[in-house]
Steps between C-alpha positions, in 0.01 A plus 500: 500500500652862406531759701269726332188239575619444840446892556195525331348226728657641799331829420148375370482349872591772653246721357265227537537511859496909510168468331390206739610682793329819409171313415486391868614883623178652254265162615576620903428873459178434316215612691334226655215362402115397551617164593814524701345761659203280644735212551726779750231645652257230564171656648658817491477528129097461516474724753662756323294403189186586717657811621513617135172403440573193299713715288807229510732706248483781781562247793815346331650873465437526842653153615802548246577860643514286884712277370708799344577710830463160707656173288837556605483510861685198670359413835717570820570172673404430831750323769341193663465651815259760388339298263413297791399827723254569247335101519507572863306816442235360255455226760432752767273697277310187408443398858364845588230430229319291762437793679528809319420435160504863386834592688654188361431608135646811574773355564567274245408808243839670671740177537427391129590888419777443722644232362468649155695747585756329662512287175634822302120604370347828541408583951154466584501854498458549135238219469432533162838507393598199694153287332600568158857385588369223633265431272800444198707261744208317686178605312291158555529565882428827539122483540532404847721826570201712380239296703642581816579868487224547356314343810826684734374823359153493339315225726197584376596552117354209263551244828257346677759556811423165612720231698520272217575786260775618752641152498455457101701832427744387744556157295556649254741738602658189627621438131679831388668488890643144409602565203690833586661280808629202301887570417579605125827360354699746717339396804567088422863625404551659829301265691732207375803708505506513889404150588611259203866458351545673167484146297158472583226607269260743579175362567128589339437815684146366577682268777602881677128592512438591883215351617174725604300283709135587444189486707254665327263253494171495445435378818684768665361812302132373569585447835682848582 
C-alpha cells in the first residue's frame, strides 16, 4: 500500500470521526423534546400540560427552560452521619403523627425542604425556585412535596383536612424524602472509601439507602 492511500484513509477517518463527534455535540444541545420531556418529568410534565391549558407546545417551553437554568446542577452529597440524622428526624416526625397530625405535616413540609437544600437545591425559602429544581432531578416524586405544604400552609385549600388526608400527603412525601436521602455515586464513593479497601468495588448505591421506618398506618391515622 503507498503512502499516498495510507494518508488518504488516515484522513477520511479522521474527518469521519470530526463529523461523528459533532453529530453527538448538535444531537445534545437540541432542545428536548415532547417525549424525553415526559419520560424526565414524569407527572410533572402533565401537570404542566394542564397548567397551560392543554396547550403542550407551551408546557414543553416551560419544562425545557427548567431544565435550562436547572439540568446542570450536581447534588451535594451527604456524609452518613447526617444522612442518618435526617432518618432519625423523619422517624420522629412520623411518630408525632399519632398525635398531632397537623404539626407533624408541618414538619415534614420543612425537613423535606431541608433536606433539599442540604442536597445543593434551591432553600425552602425560595419555594418555587427550589420545586422547579426539583422537579428536573426528581419530578415523579414531587407531588407529595406539594401535598404537604400545601396542607402546612393552606389547610383548608382544596383538602378535606382530614386524618387520612394528613397521613396520605405524608406518604407521599415519604417518596421524594427517600429518594433525596439515598446516596448518589458520590455518596457510595465516599461511603466505601472510609470503610472498604480500595480493591473493592463500589456497591449499587441502593444498598446505602438509610432506612425511614414508617408508621403511618392506617390503623394509626384513624385511630389518632
Amino acid at each position: 500500500m503507498s503512502t499516498g492511500l495510507i494518508i488518504a484513509l488516515i484522513v477520511i477517518v479522521i474527518v469521519a470521526v470530526a463529523v461523528v463527534a459533532a453529530a453527538l455535540i448538535l444531537l445534545a444541545r437540541r432542545p428536548q423534546g415532547g417525549r424525553t420531556l415526559r419520560r424526565r418529568f414524569g407527572p410533572e410534565y402533565d401537570r404542566a400540560v394542564a397548567q397551560h391549558d392543554g396547550d403542550a407546545k407551551a408546557a414543553e417551553r416551560d419544562l425545557a427552560e427548567r431544565v435550562k437554568r436547572h439540568g446542570s446542577l450536581r447534588e451535594r452529597p451527604l456524609e452518613p452521619a447526617a444522612r442518618d440524622e435526617y432518618a432519625a428526624r423523619w422517624g420522629a416526625v412520623q411518630e408525632r403523627f399519632v398525635d398531632s397530625p397537623q404539626e407533624a405535616v408541618a414538619e415534614a413540609d420543612r425537613l423535606v425542604a431541608e433536606l433539599a437544600g442540604a442536597r445543593g437545591f434551591p432553600d425552602g425559602e425560595r419555594y418555587e425556585e427550589q420545586l422547579d429544581a426539583l422537579s428536573v432531578h426528581h419530578g415523579h416524586h414531587l407531588h407529595g412535596y406539594r401535598r404537604v405544604h400545601q396542607a402546612t400552609y393552606a389547610p383548608t385549600g382544596g383538602a378535606d383536612g382530614s386524618t387520612e388526608e394528613l397521613r396520605a400527603s405524608m406518604v407521599d412525601a415519604r417518596a421524594l424524602f427517600e429518594e433525596l436521602l439515598a446516596p448518589v455515586r458520590d455518596d457510595a464513593r465516599q461511603d466505601t472509601a472510609d470503610t472498604a479497601p480500595a480493591a473493592v468495588s463500589v456497591p449499587d448505591e441502593r444498598s446505602h439507602r438509610a432506612h425511614v421506618p414508617s408508621v403511618l398506618t392506617r390503623r394509626h391515622a384513624k385511630g389518632s
